[in-house]
N, C-alpha and C positions, 0 to 999 in steps of 0.2 A: 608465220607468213599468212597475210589475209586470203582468204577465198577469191580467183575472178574466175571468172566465165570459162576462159580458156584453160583453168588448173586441170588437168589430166586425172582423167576416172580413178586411176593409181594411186595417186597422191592419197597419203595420209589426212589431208587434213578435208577433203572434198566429203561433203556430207552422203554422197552416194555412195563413198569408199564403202568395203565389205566389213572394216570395224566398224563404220559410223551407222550404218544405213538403220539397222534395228532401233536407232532410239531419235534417229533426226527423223524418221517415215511418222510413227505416233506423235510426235511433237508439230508436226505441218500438221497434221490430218486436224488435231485438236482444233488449231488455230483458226483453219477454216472452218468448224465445224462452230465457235466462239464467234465470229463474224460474220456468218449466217445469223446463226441468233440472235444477235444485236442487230442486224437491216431488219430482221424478220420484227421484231421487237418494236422497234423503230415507226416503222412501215402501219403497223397496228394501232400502233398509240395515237399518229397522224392521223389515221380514217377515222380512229374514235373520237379526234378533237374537231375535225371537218363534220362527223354527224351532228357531233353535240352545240357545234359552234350557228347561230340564227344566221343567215346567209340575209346581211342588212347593208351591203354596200351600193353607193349610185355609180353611175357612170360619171356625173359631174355636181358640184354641189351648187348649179344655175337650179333657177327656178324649173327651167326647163327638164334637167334631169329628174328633180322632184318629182315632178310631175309625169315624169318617163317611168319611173320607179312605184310611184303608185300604181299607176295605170298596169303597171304590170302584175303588182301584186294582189288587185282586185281582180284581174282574171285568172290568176292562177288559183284563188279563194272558191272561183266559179268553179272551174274546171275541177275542185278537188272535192267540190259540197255535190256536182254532178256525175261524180264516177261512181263506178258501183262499189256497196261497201266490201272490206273481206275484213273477214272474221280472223282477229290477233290473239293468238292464246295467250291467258293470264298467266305470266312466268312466278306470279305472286302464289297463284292456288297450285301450281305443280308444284312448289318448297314446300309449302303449308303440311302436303300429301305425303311429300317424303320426310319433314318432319314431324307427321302425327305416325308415320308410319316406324320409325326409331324411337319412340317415344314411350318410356320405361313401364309396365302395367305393374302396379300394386294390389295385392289383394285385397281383398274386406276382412274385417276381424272374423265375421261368422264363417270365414274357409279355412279356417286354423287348426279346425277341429279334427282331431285323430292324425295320426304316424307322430306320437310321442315317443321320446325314445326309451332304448331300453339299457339298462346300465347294470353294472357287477357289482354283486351284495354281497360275495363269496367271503369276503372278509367277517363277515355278522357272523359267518356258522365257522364248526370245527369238526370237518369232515376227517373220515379215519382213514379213508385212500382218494388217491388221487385223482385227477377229471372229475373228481365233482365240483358243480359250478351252479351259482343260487344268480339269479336275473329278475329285475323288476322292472315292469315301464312305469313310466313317471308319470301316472296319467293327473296330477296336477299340474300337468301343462296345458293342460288343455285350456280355451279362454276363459272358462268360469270355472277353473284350477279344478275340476273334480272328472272321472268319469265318465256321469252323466251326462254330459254333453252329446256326446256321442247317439246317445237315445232320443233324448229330446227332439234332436236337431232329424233323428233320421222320424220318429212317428208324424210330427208336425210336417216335414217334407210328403210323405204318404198321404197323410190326412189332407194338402193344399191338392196334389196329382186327386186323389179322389173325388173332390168338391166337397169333402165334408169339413173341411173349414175355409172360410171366405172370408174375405175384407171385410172387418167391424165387427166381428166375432169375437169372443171373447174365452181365452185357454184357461183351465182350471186343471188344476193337481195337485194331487194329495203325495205327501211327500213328507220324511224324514228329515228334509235340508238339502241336500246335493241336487236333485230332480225337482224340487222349486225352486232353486237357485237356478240352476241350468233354463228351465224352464221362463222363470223372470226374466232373463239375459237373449234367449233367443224370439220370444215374446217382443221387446224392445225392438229388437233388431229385425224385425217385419212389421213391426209397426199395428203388432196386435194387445189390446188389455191381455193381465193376467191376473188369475186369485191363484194362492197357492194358500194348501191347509197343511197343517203342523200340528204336532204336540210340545209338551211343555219340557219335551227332551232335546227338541232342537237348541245349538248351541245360539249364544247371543252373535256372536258373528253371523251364522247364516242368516240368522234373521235379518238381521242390518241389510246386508247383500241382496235377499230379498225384497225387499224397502225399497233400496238403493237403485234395481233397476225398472223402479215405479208400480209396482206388483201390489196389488192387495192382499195383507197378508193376516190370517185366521190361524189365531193357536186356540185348541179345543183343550178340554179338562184335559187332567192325569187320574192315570189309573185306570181307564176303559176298558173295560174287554171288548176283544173284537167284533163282538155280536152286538155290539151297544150303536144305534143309529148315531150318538154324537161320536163314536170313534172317527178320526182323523181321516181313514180309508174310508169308511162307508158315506163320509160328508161329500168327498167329489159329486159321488154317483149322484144322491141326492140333489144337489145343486142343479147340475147338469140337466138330469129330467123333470125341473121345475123350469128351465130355461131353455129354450128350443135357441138359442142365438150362444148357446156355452156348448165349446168342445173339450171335454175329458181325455185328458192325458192317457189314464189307468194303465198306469206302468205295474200295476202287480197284476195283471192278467192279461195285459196286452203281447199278444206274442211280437210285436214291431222289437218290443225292447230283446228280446235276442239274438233275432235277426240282425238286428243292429250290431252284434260283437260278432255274430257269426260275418257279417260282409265286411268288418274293420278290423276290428283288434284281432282274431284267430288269423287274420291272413297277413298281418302285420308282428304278429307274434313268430310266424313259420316261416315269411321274409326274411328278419331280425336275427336270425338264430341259424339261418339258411338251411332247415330241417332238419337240424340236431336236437330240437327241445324234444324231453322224453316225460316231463312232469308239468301240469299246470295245476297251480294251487291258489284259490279263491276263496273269498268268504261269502254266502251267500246273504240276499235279501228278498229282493224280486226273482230274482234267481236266474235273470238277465245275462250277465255277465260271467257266470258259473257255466249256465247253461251253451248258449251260443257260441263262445270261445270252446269249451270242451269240445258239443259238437264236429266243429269245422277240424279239430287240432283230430281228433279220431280219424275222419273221413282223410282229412290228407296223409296221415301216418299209416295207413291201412288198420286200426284200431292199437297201435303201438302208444301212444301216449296216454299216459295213466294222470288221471284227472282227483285231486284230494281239494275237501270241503273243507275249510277251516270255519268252525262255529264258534263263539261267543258264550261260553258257562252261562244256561238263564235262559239261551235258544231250544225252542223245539226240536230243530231242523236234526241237530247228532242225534238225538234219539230215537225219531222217527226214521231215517235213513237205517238205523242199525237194527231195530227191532217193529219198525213198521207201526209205532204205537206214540198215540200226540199226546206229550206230556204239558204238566200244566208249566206256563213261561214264569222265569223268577227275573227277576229284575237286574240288569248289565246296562254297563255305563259307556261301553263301544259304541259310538252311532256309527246307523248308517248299514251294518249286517243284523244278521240272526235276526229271527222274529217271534209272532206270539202267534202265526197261526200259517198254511202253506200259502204262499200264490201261486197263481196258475202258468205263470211263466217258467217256473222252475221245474227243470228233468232230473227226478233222482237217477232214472236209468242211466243217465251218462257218468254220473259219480261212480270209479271206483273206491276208496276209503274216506274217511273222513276225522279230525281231529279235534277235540276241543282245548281253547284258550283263553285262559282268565284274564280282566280286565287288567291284573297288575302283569301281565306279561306281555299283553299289548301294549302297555302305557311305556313299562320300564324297555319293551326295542323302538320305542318313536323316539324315548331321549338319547339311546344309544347309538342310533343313525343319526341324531343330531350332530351329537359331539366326536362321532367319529367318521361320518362321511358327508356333515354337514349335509343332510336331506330331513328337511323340516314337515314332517308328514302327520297326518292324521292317522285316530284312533285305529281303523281298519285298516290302514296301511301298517303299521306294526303288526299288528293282529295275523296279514298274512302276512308278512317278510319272519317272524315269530315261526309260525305253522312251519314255513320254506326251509328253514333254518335247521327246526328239527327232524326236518326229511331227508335233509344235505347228512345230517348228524348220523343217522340210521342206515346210510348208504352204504353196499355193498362192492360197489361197481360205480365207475363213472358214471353221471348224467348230465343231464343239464334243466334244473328245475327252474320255471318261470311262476313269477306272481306278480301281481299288480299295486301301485299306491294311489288307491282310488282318488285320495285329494289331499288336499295341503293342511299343514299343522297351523296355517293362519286362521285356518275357521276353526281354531280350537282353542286359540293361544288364553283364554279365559277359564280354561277346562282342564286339555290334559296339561300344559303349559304353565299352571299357577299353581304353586305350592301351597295356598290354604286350599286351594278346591280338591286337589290329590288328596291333601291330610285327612279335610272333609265326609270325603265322599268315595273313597278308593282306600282311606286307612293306607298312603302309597307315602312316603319322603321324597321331597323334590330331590333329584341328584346336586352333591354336593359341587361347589364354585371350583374345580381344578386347576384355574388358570395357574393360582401361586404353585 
């Protein structure tokens, strides 16, 4: 029976009935709240067609009205060229604001540099008890895939704070490969010349890469002893004090280059690990990276982390650390560690042990990581994941030993990478094809 007026509150079928009322009350209330919005609606879009709409109507289309109609609107022309102005904000520059203000910030390449990660090598070793655990950072991630970066970027930064190098200056270093490479790369990227000097041991990669980031680049003889003025190191110096307008890198006596791992990699090492690293194992050269990583890893552990030197068979550095006495250097095909004489960057007082490692045992864990955890690393970087290895081997007690992969096996792939230059030059067999 339909709803009227007069249906009695009782009734079943009256929308105010005590069944009804819970679902007819939200159903009114919607409808008016639906019809608001739409007058509301309505009412808006009208005012915006009336602002937007030229107010061009006469009173009549006689000449006379015309002429009502002008006359009108050249004094309203008056009156609006005569009032005073006021100042309408640009609703263009308030967007502009909030959309530069959401507007996504990318870095530069040169901020790239350092918090490489650190990854589990635990598999390479063959630990005899358990919680021991072998960690390496990938410091070929960095933009110019090597360590060095890290250096570079921090002495050049000191040297710009100091005023001792300025715009149209021109950067020189003497360098192995890695630190002229790095070098050349962050040279570009401030928009300063670079020379970088070499020996005839740098691989043809780094060299190119050197080239490549516009660098002038100087390979001196083979065979030098370090006391020889054309040695590779003593040419920086050289150069530099013939040239009042050349600033000198001298990353083997420059104390920036340790400070440098002491303010990045030791504190990104004890991050990383969240202060359980008990081992840090390096190979030294400058002594850089040995040095200022040890350092920092001491001071924050209260002297708990034990620091091992990994050297290169052919290096001074094991012999002199053991018995305090500079042997004469024999010839090793590792680049990039071990040397033929001390730098002044390097602390042996931070080294507690230290080990030596032959070229075929660097080479043979760079192809090992290759094919078993696909990590395409250079010489030194075998060299210490090698050293890491047999620390892990030797353990008694849980740790957790860290070591570094200074840079990539792309700047080698002509060297350790090529099986006539292993046969060559290492008396090494390339590892066999396993895929069948």
């Amino acid at each position: 029976q339909p709803w009227t007026p007069i249906m009695p509150l009782y009734h079943p079928l009256h929308p105010l009935h005590p069944r009804r009322r819970f679902f007819t009350a939200p159903v009114i209330a919607c409808l008016f709240f639906i019809a608001a919005v739409a007058w509301l609606g309505k009412s808006m879009a009208e005012g915006a067609l009336r602002m937007a709409t030229p107010n061009t109507h006469t009173r009549t289309c006689t000449p006379q009205g015309v002429q009502t109609h002008l006359r009108r609107s050249v004094d309203m022309r008056a009156t609006m060229e005569s009032a005073p102005k006021v100042d309408i904000p640009d609703i263009s520059k308030a967007f502009k604001k909030i959309f530069e203000k959401n507007t996504l910030e990318y870095p530069r390449f040169r901020s790239l540099i350092g918090e490489t990660p650190l990854v589990d090598l635990t598999m390479m070793a063959n630990p005899k008890v358990e919680g021991v655990r072998v960690l390496a950072k990938c410091e070929f991630m960095n933009p110019g895939y090597s360590i060095k970066d890290r250096i570079v970027e921090h002495i050049i930064d000191e040297a710009e704070s100091e005023g001792l190098l300025k715009p149209g200056m021109t950067i020189v270093a003497a360098s192995s490969g890695n630190t002229g490479a790095a070098t050349a790369m962050v040279a570009a990227m401030k928009g300063y010349k670079a020379i970088i000097i070499t020996s005839p041991k740098c691989s043809k990669e780094k060299m190119d890469a050197i080239r490549a980031y516009g660098a002038k680049l100087i390979v001196t003889a083979s065979g030098l002893k370090p006391s020889d003025p054309e040695h590779y190191m003593n040419m920086e110096q050289t150069i530099c004090e013939s040239n009042p307008s050349y600033f000198g890198v001298n990353q083997y006596d420059n104390l920036l280059n340790p400070m440098a791992h002491y303010e990045t990699l030791g504190p990104e090492i004890w991050s990383q690990t969240q202060g359980t690293v008990t081992h840090f194992v390096a190979a030294g050269s400058t002594g850089g990276t040995l040095s200022g990583t040890a350092r920092y890893l001491k001071e924050r552990s209260g002297g708990k982390v034990k620091v091992v030197m990994a050297d290169p068979i052919g290096s001074i550095f094991y012999e002199y650390f053991k018995n305090g006495q500079l042997c004469d250097p024999k010839p090793f095909e590792v680049e990039g560690v071990g040397k033929d004489d001390i730098p002044g960057a390097m602390d042996f007082n931070l080294i507690d042990d230290a080990v030596r490692v032959s070229d075929c045992q660097a080479f043979k864990m760079c192809h090992d990581m290759a094919r078993q955890e696909g990590i395409l690393a250079g010489g030194s970087g075998g060299l210490n994941v090698y050293a890491a290895t047999q620390l892990a081997n030797k353990a008694t007690k849980p740790c957790t030993i860290v070591t570094v992969l200074p840079d990539s096996g792309i700047k080698y792939m002509s060297k350790i990478y090529n099986g006539d230059w292993l046969q060559k030059c290492v008396g090494m067999e390339l590892p066999g094809d396993d895929s069948e």
